[in-house]
N, C-alpha and C positions, 0 to 999 in steps of 0.2 A: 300405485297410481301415480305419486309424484315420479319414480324412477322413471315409468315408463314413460312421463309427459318428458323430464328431462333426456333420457336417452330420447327420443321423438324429435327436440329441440337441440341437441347437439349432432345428432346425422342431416339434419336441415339443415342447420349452420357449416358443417362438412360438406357438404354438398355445394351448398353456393362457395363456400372456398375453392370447391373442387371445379366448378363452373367457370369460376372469374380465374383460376390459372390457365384452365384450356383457354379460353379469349383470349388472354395477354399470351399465351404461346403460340397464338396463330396471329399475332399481328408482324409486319414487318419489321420494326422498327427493336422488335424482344432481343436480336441476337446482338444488335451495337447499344442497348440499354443494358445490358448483362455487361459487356464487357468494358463502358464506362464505368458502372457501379462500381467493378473488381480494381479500376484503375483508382476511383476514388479515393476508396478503404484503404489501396497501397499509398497512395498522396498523402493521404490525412496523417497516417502512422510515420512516414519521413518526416511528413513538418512535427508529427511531436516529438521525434528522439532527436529532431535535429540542431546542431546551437544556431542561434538567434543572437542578433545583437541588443534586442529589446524583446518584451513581451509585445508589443508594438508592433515590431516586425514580424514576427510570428503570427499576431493576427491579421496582419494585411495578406499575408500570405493567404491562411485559411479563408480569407475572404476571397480572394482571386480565385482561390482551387473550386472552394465551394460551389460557388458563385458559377463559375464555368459551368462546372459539374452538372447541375440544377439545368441551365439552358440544353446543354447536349443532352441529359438523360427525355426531358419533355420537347425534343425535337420530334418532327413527323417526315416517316420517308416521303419521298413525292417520285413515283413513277410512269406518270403522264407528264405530256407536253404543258398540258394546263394548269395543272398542279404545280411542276417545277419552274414553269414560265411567266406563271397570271397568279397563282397562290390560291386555285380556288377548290376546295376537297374540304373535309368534314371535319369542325371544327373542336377543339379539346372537348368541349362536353360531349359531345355525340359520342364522340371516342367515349370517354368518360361513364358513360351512361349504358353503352354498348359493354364495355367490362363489366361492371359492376350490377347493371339493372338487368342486363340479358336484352336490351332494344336493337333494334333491325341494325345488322352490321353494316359498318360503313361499306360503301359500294365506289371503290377508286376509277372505274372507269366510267361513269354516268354523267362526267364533268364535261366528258366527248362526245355524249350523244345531245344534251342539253343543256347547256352550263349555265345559265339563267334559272333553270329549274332547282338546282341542287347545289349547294357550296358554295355560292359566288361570293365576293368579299365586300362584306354591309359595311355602314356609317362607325359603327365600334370595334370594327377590324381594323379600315383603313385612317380613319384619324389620328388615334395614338400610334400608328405606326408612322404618319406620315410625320406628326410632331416628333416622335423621338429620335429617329433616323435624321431627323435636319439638328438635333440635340448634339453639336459637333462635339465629339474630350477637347478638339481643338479650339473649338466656338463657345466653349462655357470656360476654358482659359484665360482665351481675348478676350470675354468680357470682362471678369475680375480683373485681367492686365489693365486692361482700360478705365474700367470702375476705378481705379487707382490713379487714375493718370487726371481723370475728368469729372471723375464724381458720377451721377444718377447719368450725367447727361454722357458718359461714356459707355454705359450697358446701352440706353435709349441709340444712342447712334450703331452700335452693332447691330441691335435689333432690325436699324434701316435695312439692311440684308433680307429679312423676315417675308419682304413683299413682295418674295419672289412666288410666296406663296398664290397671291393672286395673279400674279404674270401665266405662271404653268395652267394652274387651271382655268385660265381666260382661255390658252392657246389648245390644252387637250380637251374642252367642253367645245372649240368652234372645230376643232381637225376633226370630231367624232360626231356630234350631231350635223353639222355641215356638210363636210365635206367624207365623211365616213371612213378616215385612217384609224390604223390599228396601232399606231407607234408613230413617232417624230419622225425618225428615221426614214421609215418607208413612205413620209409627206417631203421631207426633203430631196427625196431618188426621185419620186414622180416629178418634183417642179424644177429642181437646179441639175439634176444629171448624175452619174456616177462617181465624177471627182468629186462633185460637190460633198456628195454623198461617203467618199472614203477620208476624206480635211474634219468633216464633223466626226466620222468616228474614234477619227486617231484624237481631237480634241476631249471628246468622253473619256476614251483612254486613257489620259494624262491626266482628268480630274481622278480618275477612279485610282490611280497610281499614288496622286498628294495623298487622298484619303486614307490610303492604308499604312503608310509610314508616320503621317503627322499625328494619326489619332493613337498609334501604338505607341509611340514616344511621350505622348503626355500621360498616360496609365503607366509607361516605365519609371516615370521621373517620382512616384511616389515609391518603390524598391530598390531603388541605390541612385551612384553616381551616374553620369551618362556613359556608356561604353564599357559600363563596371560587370561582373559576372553577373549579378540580382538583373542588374536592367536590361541584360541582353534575354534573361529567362522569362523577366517579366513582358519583354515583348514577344518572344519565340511562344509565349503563351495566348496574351491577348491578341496576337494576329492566326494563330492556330484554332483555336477554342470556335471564334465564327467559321471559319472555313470548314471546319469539321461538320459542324450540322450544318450547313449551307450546303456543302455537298449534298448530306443526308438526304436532305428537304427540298432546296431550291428555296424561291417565293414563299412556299406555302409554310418552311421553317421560320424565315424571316420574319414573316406578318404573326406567327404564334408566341414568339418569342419579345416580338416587340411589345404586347398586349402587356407584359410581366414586367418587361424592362420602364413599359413611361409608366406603369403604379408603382414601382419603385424608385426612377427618377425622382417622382413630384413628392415621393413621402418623405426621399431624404434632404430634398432640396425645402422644403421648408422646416422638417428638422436642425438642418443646420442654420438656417436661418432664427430658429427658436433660440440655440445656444449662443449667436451674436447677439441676439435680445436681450439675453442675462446676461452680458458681459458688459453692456453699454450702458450707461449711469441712466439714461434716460428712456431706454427701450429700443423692440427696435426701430422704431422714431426716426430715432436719433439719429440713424444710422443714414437716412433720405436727407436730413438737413445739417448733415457735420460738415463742415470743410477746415480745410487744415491751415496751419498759420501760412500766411502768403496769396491762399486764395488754392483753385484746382488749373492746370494748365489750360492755356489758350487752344482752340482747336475742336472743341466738339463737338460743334454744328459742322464744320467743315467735314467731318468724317461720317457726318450724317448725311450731307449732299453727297458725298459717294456714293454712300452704300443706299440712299434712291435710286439715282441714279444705273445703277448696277443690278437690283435688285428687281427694278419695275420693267429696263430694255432687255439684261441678255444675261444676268447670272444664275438664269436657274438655268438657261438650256442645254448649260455647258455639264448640267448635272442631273444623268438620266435614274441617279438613284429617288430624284424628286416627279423630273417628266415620265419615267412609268407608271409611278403610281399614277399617274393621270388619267391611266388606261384599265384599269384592274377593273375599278366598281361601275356600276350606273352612273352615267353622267350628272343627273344634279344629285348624288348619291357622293361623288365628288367632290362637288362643289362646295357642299354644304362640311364636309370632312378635312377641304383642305384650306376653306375659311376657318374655321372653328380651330382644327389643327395648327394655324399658323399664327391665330393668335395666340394660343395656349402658347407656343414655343418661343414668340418674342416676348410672352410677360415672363417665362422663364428665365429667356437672356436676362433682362432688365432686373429682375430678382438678385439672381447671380451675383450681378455685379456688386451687391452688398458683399462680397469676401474680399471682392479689390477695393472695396472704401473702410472696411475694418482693418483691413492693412495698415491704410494711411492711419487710421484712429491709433490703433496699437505706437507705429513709428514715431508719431506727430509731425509729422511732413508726407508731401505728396512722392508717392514709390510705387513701382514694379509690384503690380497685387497677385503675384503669379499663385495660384492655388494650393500647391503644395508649401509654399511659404508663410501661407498663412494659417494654414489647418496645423504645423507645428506650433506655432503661438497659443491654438486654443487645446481642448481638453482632448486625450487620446479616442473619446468618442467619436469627436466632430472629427479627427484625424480617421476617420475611418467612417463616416460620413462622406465626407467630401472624396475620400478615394472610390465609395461607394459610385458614388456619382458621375465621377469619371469613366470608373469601370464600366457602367449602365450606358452613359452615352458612346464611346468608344465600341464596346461589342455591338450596341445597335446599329451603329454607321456602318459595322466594318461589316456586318453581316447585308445590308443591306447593297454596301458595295458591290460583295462578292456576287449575290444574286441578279446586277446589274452587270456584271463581267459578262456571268454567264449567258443574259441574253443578247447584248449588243456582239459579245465574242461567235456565239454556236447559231443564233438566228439572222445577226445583222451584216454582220461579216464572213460566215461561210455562207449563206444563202447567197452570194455570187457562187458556190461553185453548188455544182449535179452532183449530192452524194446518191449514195446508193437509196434506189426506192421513192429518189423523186418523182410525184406525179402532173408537177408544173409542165408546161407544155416544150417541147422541143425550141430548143433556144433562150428559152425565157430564164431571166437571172436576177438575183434583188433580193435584197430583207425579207425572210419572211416571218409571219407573223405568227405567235405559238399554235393558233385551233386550225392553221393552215393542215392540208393532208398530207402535203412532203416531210413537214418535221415526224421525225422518229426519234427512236433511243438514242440514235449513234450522235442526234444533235445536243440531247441531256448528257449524253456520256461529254459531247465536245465542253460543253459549257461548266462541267465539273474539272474537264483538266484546265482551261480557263483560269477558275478560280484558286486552283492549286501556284499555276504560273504567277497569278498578280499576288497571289499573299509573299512567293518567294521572292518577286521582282521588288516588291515593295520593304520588306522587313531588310533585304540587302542591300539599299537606297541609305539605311540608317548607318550604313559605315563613311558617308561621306557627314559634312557638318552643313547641315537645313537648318530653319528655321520656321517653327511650328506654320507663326503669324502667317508670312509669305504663302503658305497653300492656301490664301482664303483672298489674299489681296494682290497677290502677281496674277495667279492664274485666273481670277475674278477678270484682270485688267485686260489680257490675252485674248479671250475671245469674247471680249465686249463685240465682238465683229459680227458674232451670230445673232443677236439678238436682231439685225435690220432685215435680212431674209425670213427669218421664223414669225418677226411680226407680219411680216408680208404674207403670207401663208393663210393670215387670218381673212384678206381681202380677195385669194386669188378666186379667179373666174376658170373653172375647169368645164370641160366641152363635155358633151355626150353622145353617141355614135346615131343618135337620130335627132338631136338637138343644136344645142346652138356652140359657136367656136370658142374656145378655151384660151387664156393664155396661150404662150408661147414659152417655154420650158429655157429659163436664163439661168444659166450657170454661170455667168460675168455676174450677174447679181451678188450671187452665194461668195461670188472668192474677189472681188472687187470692194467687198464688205471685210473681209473674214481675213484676209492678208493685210490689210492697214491695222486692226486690231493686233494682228502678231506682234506687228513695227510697233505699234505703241505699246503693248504688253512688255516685249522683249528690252526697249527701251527703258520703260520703270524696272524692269527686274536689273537691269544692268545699274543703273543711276542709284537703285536704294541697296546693293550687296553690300555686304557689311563682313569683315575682316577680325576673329576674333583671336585675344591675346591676354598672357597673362601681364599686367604694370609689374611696374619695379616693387609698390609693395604685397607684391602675391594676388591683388585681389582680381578676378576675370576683369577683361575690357573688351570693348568693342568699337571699330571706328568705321567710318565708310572707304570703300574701295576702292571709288572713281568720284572721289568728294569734289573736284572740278567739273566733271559733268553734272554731276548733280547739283551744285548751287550753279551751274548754267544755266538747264532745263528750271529752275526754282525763278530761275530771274524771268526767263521768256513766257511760261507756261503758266507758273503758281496759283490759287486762287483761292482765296480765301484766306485764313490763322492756322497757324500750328503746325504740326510734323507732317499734318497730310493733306497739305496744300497742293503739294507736286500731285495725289492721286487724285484728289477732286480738278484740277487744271489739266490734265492728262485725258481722264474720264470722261469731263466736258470737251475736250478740244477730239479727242478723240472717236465719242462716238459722232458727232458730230460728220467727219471726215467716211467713217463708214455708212451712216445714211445716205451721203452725197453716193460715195463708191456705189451702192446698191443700188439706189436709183439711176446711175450713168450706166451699169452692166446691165440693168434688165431692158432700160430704151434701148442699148447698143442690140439686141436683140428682137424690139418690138418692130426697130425700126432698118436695119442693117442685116446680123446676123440671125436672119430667120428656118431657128430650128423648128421642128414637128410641134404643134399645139397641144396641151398636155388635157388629157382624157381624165375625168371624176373618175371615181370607185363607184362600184352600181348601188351602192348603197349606204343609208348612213344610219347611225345609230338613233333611234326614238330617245331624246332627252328623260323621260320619266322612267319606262321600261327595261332601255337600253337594247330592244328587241332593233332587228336590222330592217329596215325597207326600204323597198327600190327610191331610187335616186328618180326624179323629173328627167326622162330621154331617153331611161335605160330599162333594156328589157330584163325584168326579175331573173336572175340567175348570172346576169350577163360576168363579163371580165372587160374589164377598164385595158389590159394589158392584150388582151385580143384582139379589141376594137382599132386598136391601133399599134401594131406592134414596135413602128419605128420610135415611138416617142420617149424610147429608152436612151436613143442616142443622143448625145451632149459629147461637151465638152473633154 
């Protein structure tokens, strides 16, 4: 009887083994999880027979390898538009539950007949994803660099950056319940024109360019020298590792991976936070109210008026790895996720910056709190903590880059051309949008070479000599120009084909803004380049390039204390300049140069729902681009 109950009970347990293999052998994603595993097991076995200059470095390694490992093996393929483009398909439990439990198998094409009904991306998808992907390797740097420099009050002024959170989602909550766009982009083509429309994409471009060099090089700087063997492997890794399942997956890789990446940011980020605790006589306390003999440098309020400034008009626009997500979830679904999210990320920053004030505590003077600098001081743990950390924020960003490549590169920028199987009407040309019926394969196939090109454009960016900081604060300065059209966007008056007259479609607006922004951009990047060299006694230095220009502009422009007087006097004089510019280009147009009036979308999204319904003028099914076909032409 017992035999029989046991044999009964081990062909049942055979059986669901035998159940849960057939499932994982018919999912997509079996034959590139099989042959990371094999690559794994080979990784693992090099780093153990391999010499090491520490035990130390042997385990950073193991952590890089692992670590990768781990994201790529629980990547999801995405073979729809909406899946690869919007992130939205059947989330790790489903999967999860469908292996193991035997429940209703995932159904990858249901996202195209309904996508509200089935997989769309809720409040605990898109929050930690929005928070961790703004989690810069390069932005949790500058803070401890700064922590260092300024004390609490230099995380707190990075964080100023943070309230870009509320800029995006003020701008994608009025483009989609309002005015009913599907993407920035395709609200910018409708109101300022096609140039306007190709100035902003090459601008995304170039952000998505800093982000993959800058955040690679600060996960290198914890594996060797710079330009050393380790730190060339340790980038050829961290910039491969995303692109890999980002290919896989698109969106819907990204937004799964991010879910793992911020509960592991936030456990190690106060983890190491616990081990400066014990290290500091009084707690970690201490560590808020210490300053160093002499006092913390002059300046960090002034870097806080920046990065308002920057933060509230135009630096999130310039970065569609924050403005798509705008678009993913339900509107106050949204709202509520990238409030919540943006706080979570700037208590983060400001956290942080306890590594660049434990710096100073360690040295006993005000220093350079670079991260890797300071995790050698403490215990081999925290040193592996903190790389932890980098590593977590770095693959976040970069993967979320690459997912951002993909759709501005294969929807924003070939949707000017007629590939094959487009069903857009004769003539017609423009961004389109993922659930549109023109996008197919061949545009997920384009947005995967895409992200191949920018990972190789950018890790070979690293043979010249950058500087981290610079990608957050040159190119922040750059297209401060966009932020006076995009805010405009929030007020335009769009017509309807039985209703009342629209705007007038100003592309002076968009480049009468967006071209004084350059000039001042280009201007700060020239005035702060800096010239590095080794002194006479061996030690690195660095001076400035055009030290005459620059205490010029310092004299005319400056405003406020400290090293970043010139960018808050810059920032102020400058956007200032591009408000003027935008409102003089779009009168030159209201009143002068009178293009076609620009036509609504027939629809816009329900705030609570996020279901679409007719626009007030327009008849249910209509096309904004039919109604008026000339209103494409501009400038």
């Amino acid at each position: 009887s017992c035999r029989r109950h046991m044999r009964r009970r081990m062909a049942h347990g055979c059986g669901r083994l035998s159940a849960c293999a057939s499932r994982i052998s018919s999912t997509t994603e079996l034959r590139w999880r099989a042959l990371v595993f094999a690559c794994l097991v080979f990784g693992s076995l090099m780093i153990a027979t391999g010499e090491h200059e520490s035990t130390q470095a042997a385990t950073n390694w193991y952590v890089l390898f692992v670590y990768s490992g781990l994201l790529i093996l629980t990547a999801q393929m995405s073979d729809t538009a909406t899946a690869f483009f919007l992130g939205r398909g059947d989330s790790v439990w489903t999967q999860l539950r469908y292996i193991f439990l035997g429940s209703a198998a995932p159904r990858r094409d249901e996202a195209l007949v309904e996508p509200l009904a089935r997989g769309e991306v809720g409040f605990w998808t898109l929050m930690p994803s929005a928070f961790i992907t703004w989690i810069f390797a390069k932005s949790i740097q500058n803070a401890a660099v700064l922590g260092g420099y300024f004390g609490v009050l230099g995380g707190v002024g990075y964080a100023g950056w943070y309230t870009s959170f509320a800029s995006a989602a003020a701008v994608g909550y009025v483009l989609r319940t309002r005015h009913g766009f599907t993407s920035l982009p395709r609200a910018v083509e409708r109101c300022y024109g096609p140039w306007a429309s190709g100035c902003f994409s090459l601008a995304l471009l170039f952000r998505l360019w800093n982000e993959v060099w800058s955040n690679a090089s600060v996960v290198a700087s914890f594996y060797g020298e710079v330009h050393s063997t380790n730190w060339w492997i340790a980038v050829a890794l961290s910039t491969a590792v995303p692109a890999t399942y980002v290919v896989m997956g698109g969106m819907r890789a990204s937004l799964v991976s991010d879910q793992l990446q911020a509960l592991l940011g936030v456990t190690m980020l106060f983890s190491i936070l616990g081990l400066i605790g014990d290290d500091m006589p009084g707690g970690l306390g201490e560590v808020w109210s210490f300053s160093p003999p002499g006092g913390w440098l002059d300046g960090g309020g002034t870097l806080l008026g920046a990065a308002l400034i920057q933060g509230l008009t135009s630096y999130p626009f310039h970065d569609p790895v924050l403005t798509d997500r705008a678009f993913l979830s339900r509107p106050r679904t949204m709202l509520a996720a990238f409030f919540v999210g943006g706080a979570i990320a700037a208590t983060f920053i400001i956290l942080f910056s306890a590594v660049g004030i434990y710096g100073c505590y360690v040295a006993g003077a005000v220093k350079n709190g670079a991260p890797v600098d300071v995790a050698r001081s403490l215990s081999s743990a925290a040193f592996t903590f903190i790389n932890l950390v980098m590593m977590t924020s770095s693959l976040s960003t970069l993967d979320s880059t690459f997912t951002s490549c993909a759709k501005l590169c294969a929807l924003e920028l070939f949707g000017w051309l007629r590939l094959e199987k487009d069903a857009r009407p004769a003539g017609k040309r423009g961004p389109l949008a993922p659930a549109d019926s023109s996008v197919t394969s061949a545009h997920i196939a384009l947005g995967r070479a895409s992200i191949l090109s920018l990972a190789l454009a950018g890790a070979l960016n690293l043979l010249a000599d950058t500087e981290a900081l610079s990608a957050t604060t040159v190119s922040g300065t750059m297209v401060m120009g966009l932020g006076p059209p995009v805010l405009l966007l929030l007020a335009w008056r769009f017509g309807a084909p039985d209703g009342v007259s629209g705007w007038r479609q100003a592309p002076l607006a968009f480049l009468f803004s967006f071209v004084p922004g350059i000039v001042f951009g280009a201007l700060y990047s020239v005035a702060t380049a800096k010239r590095y060299f080794t002194d006479e006694d061996g030690a690195a230095a660095s001076e400035y390039r055009y030290e005459a220009l620059r205490e010029s502009l310092i004299d005319r422009l400056a405003m406020g204390t400290g090293p970043y007087s010139l960018l808050l006097g810059m920032n102020v004089i400058g956007h200032c300049t591009c408000f003027g510019g935008c409102a003089v280009g779009f009168a030159v147009h209201a009143l002068v140069w009178k293009l076609p009036r620009t036509i609504g979308e027939p629809t816009v999204e329900d705030p609570k729902t996020g279901e679409r319904r007719p626009r007030p003028g327009h008849k249910q099914g209509g096309d904004a681009e039919e109604a008026e076909p000339a209103q494409a032409v501009g400038l």
